[in-house]
Jmol script that loads the backbone (N, CA, C; Angstrom):
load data "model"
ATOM      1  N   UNK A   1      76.944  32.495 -76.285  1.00  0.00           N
ATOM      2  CA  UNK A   1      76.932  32.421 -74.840  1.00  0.00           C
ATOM      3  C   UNK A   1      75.511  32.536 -74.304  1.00  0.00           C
ATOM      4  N   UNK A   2      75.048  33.205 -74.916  1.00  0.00           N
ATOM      5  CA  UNK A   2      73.349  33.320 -74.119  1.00  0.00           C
ATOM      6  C   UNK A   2      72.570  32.611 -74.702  1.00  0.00           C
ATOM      7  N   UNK A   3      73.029  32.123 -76.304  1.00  0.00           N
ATOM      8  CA  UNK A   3      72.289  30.179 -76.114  1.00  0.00           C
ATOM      9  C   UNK A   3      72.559  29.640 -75.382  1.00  0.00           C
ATOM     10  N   UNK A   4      73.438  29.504 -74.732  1.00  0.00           N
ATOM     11  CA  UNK A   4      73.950  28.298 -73.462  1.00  0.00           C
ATOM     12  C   UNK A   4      73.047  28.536 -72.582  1.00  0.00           C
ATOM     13  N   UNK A   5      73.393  29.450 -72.052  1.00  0.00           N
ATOM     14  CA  UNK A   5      72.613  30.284 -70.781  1.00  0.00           C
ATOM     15  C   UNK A   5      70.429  29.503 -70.997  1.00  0.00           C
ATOM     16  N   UNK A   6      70.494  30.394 -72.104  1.00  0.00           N
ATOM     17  CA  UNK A   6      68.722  30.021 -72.251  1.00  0.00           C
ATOM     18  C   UNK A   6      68.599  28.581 -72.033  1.00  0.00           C
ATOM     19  N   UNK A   7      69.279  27.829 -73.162  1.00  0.00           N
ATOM     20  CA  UNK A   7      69.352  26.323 -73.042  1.00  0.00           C
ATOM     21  C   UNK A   7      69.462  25.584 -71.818  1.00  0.00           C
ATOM     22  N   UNK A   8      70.200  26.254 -70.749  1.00  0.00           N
ATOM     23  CA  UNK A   8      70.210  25.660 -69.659  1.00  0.00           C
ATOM     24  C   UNK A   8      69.523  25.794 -68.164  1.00  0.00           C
ATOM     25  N   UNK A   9      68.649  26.972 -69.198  1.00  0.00           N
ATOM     26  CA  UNK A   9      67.368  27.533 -67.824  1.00  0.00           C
ATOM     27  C   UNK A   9      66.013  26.530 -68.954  1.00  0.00           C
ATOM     28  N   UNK A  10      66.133  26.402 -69.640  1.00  0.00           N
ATOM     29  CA  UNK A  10      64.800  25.254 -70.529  1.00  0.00           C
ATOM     30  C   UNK A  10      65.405  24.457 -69.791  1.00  0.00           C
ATOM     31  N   UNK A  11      66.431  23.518 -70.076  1.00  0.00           N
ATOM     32  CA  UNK A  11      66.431  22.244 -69.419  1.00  0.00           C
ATOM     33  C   UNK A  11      66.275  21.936 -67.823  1.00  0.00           C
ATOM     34  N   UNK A  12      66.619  23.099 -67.156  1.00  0.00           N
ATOM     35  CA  UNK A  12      66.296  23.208 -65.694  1.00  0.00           C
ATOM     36  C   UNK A  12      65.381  23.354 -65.760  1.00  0.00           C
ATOM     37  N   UNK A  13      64.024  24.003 -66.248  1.00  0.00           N
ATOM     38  CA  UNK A  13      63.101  24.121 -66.447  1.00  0.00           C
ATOM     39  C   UNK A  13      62.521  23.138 -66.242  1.00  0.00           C
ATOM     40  N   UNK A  14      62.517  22.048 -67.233  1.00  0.00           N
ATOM     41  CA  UNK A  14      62.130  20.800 -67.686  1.00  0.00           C
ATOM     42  C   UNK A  14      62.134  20.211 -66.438  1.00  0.00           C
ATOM     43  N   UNK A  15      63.364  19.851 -65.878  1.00  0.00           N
ATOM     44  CA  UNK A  15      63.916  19.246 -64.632  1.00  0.00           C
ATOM     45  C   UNK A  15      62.799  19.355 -63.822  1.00  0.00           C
ATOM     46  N   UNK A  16      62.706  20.557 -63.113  1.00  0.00           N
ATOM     47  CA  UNK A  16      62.043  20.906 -62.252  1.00  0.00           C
ATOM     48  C   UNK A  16      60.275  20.377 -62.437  1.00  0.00           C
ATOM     49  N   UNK A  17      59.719  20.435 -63.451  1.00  0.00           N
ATOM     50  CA  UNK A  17      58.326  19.597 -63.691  1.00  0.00           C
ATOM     51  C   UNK A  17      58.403  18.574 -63.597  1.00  0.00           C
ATOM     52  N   UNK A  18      59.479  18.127 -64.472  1.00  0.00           N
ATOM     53  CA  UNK A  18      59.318  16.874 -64.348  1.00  0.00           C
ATOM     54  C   UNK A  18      59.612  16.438 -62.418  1.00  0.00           C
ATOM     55  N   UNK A  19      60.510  16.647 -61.797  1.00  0.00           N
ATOM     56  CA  UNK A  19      59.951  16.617 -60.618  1.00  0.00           C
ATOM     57  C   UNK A  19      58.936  17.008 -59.311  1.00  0.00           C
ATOM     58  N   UNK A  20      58.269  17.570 -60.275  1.00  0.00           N
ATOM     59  CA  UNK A  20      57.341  17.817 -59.377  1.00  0.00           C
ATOM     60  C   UNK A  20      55.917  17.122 -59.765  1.00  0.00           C
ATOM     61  N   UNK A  21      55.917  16.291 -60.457  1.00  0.00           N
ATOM     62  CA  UNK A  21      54.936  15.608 -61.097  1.00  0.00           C
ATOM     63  C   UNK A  21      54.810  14.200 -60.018  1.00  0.00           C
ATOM     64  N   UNK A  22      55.028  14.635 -58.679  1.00  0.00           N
ATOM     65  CA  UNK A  22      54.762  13.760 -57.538  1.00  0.00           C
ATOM     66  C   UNK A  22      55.871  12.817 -57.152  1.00  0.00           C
ATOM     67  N   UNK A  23      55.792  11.826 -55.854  1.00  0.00           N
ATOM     68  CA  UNK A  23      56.431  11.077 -55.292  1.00  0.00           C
ATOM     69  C   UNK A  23      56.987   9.635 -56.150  1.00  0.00           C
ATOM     70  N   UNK A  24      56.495   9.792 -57.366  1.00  0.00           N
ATOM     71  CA  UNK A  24      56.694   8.354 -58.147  1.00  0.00           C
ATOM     72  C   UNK A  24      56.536   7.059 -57.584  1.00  0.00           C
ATOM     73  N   UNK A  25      55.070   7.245 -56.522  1.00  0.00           N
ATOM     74  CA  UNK A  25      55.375   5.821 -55.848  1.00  0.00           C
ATOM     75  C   UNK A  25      54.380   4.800 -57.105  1.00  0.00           C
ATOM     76  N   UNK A  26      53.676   5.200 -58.061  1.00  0.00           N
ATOM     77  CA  UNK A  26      52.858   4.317 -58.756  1.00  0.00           C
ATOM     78  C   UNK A  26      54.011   4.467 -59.910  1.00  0.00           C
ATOM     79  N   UNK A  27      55.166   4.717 -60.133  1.00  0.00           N
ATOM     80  CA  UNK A  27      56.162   4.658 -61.323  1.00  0.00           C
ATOM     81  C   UNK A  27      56.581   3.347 -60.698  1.00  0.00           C
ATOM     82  N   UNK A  28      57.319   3.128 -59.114  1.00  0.00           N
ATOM     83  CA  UNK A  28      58.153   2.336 -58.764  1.00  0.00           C
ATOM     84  C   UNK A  28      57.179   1.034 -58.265  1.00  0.00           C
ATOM     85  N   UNK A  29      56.449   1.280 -57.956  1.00  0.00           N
ATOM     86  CA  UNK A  29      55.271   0.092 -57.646  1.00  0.00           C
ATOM     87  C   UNK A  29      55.014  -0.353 -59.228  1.00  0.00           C
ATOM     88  N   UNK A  30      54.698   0.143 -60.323  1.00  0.00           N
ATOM     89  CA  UNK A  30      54.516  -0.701 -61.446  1.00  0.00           C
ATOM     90  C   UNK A  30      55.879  -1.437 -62.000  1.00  0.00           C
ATOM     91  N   UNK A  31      57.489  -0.752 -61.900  1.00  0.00           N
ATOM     92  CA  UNK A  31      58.452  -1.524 -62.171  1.00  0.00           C
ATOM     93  C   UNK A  31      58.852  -2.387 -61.297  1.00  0.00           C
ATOM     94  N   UNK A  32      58.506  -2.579 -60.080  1.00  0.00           N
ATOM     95  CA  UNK A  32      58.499  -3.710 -59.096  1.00  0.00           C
ATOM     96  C   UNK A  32      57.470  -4.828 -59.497  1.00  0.00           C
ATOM     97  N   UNK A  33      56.382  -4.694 -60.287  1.00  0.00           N
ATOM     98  CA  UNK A  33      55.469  -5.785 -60.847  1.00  0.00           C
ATOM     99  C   UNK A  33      56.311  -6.087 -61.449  1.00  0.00           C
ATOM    100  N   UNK A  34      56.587  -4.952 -62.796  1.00  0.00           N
ATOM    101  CA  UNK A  34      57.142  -5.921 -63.791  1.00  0.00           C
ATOM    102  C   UNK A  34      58.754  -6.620 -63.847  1.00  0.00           C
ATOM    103  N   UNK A  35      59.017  -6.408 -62.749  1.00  0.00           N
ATOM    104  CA  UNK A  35      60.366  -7.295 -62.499  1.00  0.00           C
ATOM    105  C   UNK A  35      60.186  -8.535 -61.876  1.00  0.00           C
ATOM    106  N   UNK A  36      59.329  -7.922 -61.096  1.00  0.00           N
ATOM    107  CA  UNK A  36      58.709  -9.833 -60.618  1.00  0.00           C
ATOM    108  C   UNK A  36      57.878 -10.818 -61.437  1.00  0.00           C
ATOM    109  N   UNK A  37      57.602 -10.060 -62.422  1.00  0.00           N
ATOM    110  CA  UNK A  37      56.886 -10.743 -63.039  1.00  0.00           C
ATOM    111  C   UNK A  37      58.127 -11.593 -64.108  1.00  0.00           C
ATOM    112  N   UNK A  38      58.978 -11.072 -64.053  1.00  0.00           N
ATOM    113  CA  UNK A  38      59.928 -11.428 -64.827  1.00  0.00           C
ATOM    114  C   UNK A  38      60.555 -12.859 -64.061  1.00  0.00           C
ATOM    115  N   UNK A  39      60.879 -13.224 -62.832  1.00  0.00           N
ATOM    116  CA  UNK A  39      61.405 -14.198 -62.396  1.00  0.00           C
ATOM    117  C   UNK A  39      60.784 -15.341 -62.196  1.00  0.00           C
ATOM    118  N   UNK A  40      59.627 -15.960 -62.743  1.00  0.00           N
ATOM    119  CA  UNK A  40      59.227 -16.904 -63.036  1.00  0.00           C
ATOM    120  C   UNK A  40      60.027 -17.386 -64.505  1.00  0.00           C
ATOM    121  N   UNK A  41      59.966 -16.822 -65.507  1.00  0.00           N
ATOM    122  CA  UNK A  41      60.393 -17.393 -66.614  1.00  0.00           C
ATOM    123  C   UNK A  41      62.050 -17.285 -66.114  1.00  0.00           C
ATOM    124  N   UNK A  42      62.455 -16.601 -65.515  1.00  0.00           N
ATOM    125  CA  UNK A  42      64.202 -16.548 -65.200  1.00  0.00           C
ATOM    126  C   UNK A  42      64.423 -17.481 -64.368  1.00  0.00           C
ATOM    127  N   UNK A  43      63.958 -18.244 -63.702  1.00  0.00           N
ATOM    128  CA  UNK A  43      63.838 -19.310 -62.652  1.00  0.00           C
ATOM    129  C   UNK A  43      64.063 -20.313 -63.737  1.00  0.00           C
ATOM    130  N   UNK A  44      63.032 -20.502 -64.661  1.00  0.00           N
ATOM    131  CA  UNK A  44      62.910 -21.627 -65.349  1.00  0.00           C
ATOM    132  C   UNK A  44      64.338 -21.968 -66.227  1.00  0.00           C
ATOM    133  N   UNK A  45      64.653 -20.978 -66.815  1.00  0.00           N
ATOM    134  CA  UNK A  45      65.970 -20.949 -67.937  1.00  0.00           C
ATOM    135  C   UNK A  45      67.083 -21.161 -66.940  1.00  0.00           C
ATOM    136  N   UNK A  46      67.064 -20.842 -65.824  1.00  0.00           N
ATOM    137  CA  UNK A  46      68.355 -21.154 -64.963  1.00  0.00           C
ATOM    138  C   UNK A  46      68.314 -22.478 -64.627  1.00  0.00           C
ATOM    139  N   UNK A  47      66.805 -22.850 -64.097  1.00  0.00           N
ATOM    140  CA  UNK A  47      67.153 -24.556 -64.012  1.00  0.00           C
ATOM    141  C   UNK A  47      67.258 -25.192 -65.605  1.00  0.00           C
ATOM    142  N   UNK A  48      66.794 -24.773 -66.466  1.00  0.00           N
ATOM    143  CA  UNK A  48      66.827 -25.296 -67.836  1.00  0.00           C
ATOM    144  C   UNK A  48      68.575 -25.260 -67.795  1.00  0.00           C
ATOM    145  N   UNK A  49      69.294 -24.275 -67.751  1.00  0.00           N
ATOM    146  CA  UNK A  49      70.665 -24.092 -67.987  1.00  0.00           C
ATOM    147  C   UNK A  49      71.629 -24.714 -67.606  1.00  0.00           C
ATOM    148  N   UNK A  50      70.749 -25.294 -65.757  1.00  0.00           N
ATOM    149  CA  UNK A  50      71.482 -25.804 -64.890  1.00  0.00           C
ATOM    150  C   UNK A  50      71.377 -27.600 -65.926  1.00  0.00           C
ATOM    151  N   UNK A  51      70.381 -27.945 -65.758  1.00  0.00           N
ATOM    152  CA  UNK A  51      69.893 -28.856 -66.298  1.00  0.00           C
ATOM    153  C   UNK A  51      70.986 -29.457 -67.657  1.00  0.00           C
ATOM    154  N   UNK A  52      70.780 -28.324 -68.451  1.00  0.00           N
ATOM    155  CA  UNK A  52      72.093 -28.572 -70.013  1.00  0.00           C
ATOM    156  C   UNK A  52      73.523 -28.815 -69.582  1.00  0.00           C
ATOM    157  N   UNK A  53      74.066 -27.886 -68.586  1.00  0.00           N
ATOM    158  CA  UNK A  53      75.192 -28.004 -67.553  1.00  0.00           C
ATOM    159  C   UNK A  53      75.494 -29.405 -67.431  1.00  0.00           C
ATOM    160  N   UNK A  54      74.717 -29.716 -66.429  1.00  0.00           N
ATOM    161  CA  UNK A  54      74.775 -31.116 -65.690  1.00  0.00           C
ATOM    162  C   UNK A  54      74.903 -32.320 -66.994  1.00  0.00           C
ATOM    163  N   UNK A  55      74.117 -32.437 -67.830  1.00  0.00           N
ATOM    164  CA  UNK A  55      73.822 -33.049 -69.322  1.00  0.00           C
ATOM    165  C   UNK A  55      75.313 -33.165 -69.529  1.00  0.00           C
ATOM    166  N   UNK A  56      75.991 -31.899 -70.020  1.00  0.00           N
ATOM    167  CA  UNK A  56      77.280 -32.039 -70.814  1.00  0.00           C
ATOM    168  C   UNK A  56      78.431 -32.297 -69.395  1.00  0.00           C
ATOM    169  N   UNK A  57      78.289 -32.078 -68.396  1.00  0.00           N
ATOM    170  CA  UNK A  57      79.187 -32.420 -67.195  1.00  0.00           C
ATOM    171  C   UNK A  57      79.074 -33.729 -67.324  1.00  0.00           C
ATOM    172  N   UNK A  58      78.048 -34.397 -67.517  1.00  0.00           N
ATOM    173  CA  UNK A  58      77.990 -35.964 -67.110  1.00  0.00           C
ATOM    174  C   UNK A  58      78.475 -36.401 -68.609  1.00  0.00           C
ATOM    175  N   UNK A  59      78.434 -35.936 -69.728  1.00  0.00           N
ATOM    176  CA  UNK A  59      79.053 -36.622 -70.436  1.00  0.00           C
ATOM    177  C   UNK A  59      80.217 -36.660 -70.564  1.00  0.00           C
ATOM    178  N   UNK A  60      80.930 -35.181 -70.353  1.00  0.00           N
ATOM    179  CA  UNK A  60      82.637 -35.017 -70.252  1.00  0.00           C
ATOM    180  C   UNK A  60      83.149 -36.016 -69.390  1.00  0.00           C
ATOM    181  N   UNK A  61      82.599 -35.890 -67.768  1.00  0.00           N
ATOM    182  CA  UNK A  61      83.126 -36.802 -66.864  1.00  0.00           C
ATOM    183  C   UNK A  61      82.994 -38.744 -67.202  1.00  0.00           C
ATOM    184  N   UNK A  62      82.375 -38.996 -68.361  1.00  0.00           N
ATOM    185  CA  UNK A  62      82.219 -40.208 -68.465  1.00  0.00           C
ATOM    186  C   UNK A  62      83.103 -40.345 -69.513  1.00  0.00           C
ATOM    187  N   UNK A  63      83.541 -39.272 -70.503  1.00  0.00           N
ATOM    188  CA  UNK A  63      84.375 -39.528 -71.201  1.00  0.00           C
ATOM    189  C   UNK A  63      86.055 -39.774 -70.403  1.00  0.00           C
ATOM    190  N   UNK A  64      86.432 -38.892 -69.534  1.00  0.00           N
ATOM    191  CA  UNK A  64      87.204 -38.852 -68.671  1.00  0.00           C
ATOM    192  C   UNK A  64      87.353 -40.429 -68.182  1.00  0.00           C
ATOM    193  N   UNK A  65      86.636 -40.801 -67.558  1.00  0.00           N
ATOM    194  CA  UNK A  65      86.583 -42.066 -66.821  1.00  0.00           C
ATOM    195  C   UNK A  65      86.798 -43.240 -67.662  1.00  0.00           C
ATOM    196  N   UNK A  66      86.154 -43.433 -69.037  1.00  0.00           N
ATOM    197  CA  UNK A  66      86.278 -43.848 -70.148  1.00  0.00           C
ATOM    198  C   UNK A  66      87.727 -43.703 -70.392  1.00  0.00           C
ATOM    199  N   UNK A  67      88.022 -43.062 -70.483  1.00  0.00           N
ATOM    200  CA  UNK A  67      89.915 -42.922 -70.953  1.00  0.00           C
ATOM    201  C   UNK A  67      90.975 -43.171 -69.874  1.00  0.00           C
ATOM    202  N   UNK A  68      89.800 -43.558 -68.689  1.00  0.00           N
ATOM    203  CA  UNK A  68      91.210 -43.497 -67.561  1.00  0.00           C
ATOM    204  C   UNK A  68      92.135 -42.204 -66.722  1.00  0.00           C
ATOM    205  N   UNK A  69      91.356 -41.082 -66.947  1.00  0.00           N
ATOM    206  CA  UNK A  69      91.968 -40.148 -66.778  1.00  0.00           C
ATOM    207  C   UNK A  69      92.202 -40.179 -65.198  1.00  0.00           C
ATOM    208  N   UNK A  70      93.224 -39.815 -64.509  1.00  0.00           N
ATOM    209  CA  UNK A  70      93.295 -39.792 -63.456  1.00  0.00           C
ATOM    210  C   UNK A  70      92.179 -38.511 -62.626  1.00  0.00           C
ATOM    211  N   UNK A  71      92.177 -37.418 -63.422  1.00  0.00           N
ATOM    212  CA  UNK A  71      91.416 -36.113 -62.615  1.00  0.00           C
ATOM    213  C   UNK A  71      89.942 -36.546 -62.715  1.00  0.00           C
ATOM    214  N   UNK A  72      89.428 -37.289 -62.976  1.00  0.00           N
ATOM    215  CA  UNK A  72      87.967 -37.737 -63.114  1.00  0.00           C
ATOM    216  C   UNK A  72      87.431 -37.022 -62.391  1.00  0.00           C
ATOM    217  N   UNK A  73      87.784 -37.130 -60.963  1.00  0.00           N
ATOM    218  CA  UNK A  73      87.018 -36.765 -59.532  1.00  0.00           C
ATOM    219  C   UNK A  73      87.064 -35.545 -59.371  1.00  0.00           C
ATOM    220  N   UNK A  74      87.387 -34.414 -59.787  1.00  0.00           N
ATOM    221  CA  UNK A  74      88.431 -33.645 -60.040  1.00  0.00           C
ATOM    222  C   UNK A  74      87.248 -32.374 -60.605  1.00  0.00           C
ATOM    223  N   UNK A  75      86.793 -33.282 -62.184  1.00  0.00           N
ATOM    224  CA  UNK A  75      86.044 -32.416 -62.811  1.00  0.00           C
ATOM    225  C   UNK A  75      84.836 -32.507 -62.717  1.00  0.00           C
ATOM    226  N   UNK A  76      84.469 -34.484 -62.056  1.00  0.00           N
ATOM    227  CA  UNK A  76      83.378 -34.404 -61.478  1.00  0.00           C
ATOM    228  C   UNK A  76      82.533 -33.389 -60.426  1.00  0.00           C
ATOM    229  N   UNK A  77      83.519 -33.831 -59.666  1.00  0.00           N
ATOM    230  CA  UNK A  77      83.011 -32.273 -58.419  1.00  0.00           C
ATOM    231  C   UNK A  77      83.257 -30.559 -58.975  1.00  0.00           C
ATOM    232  N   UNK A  78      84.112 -30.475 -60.009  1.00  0.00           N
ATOM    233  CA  UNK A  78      83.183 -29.153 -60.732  1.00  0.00           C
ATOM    234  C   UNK A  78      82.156 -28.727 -61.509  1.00  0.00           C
ATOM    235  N   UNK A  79      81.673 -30.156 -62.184  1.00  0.00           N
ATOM    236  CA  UNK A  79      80.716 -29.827 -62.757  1.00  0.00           C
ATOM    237  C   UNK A  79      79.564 -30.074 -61.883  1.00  0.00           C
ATOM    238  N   UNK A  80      79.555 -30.753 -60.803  1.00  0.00           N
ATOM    239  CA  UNK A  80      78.536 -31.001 -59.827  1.00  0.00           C
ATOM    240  C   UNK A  80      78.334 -29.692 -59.147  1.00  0.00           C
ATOM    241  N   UNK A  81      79.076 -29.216 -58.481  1.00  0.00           N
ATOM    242  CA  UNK A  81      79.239 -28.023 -58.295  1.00  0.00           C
ATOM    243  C   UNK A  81      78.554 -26.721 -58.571  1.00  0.00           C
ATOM    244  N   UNK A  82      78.955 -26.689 -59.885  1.00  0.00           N
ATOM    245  CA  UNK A  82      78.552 -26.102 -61.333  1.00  0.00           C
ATOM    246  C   UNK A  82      76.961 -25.989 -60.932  1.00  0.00           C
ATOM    247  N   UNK A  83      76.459 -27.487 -61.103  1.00  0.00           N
ATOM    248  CA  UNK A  83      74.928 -27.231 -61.567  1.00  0.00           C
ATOM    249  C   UNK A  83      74.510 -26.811 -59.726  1.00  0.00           C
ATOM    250  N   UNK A  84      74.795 -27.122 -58.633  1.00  0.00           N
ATOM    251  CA  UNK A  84      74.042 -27.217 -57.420  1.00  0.00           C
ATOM    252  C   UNK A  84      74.271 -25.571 -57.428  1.00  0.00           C
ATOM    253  N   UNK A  85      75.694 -25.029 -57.881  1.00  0.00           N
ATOM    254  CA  UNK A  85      75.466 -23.548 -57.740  1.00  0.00           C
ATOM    255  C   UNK A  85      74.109 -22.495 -58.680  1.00  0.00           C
ATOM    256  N   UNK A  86      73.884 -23.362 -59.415  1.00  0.00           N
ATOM    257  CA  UNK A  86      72.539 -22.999 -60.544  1.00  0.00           C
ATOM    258  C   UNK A  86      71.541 -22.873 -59.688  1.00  0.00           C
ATOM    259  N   UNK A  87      71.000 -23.883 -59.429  1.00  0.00           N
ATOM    260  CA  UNK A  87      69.910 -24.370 -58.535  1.00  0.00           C
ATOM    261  C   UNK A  87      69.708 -23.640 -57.483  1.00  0.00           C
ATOM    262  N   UNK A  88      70.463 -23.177 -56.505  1.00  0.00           N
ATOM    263  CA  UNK A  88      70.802 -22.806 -55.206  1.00  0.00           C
ATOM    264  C   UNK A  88      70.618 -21.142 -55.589  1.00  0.00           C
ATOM    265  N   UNK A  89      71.357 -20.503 -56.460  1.00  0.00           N
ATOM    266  CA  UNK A  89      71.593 -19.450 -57.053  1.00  0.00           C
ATOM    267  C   UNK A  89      69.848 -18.895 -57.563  1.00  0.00           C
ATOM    268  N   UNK A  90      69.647 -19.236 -58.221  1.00  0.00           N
ATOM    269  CA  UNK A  90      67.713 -19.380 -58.798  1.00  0.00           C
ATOM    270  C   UNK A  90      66.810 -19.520 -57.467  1.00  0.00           C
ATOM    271  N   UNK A  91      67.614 -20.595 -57.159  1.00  0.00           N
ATOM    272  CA  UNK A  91      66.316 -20.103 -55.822  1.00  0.00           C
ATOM    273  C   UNK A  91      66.361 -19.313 -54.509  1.00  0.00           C
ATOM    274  N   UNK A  92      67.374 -18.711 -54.315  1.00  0.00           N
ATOM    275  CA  UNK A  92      67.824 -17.883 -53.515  1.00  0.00           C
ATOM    276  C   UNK A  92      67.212 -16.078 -53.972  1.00  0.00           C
ATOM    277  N   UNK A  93      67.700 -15.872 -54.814  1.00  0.00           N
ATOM    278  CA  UNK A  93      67.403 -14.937 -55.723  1.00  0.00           C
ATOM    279  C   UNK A  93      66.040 -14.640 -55.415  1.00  0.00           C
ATOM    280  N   UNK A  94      65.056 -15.945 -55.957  1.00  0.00           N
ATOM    281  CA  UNK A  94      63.725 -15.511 -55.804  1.00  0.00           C
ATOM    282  C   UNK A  94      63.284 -15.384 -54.635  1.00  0.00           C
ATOM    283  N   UNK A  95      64.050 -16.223 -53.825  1.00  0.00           N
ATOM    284  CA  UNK A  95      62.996 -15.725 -52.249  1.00  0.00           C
ATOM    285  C   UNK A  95      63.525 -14.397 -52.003  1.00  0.00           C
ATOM    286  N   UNK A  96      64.770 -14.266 -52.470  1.00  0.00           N
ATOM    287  CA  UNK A  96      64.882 -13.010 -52.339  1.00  0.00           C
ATOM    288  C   UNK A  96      63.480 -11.785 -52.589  1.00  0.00           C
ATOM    289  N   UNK A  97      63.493 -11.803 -53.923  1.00  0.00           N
ATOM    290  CA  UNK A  97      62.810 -10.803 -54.446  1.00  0.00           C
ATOM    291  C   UNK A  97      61.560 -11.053 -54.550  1.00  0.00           C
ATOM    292  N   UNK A  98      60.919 -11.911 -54.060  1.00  0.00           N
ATOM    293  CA  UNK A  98      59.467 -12.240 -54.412  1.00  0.00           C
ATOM    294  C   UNK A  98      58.887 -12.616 -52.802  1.00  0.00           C
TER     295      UNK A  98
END
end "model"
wireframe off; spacefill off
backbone 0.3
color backbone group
């Protein structure tokens, strides 16, 4: 029982320095760089993604059309869809955060 006790005046202990080791505004100002720094390459892979999307949408839907399928239009406008929500999505985001 009075390991507990000690153990849990050290870790309060701890606690307490560690908060008082200031306002953390140069902790949260450096992980705000490095998150922005991150959405340039995340921009790119989303249009890259959107891009592969659209690729295999246009080939499904030509296979579709190719066979006569009646829903052509159907899956066309989801895969169209599909990629404009990519696009739209990526760049929204960033004006968001940048």
């Amino acid at each position: 029982m009075t390991k507990r006790i000690f153990l849990s005046g050290v870790i309060f202990s701890y606690t307490l320095i560690a908060m008082g080791q200031g306002n953390g505004s140069a902790g949260i100002s450096e992980a705000t760089s490095m998150i922005t720094s991150y959405f340039d390459p995340i921009t790119k892979l989303i249009y890259a993604v959107g891009a592969v999307a659209g690729l295999v949408g246009g080939i499904k839907v030509y296979n579709k059309f190719s066979a006569g399928d009646p829903d052509t239009a159907k899956v066309a406008s989801s895969w169209f869809g599909a990629c404009i929500f990519l696009i739209v999505a990526a760049t929204i985001l960033r004006s968001f955060f940048l």
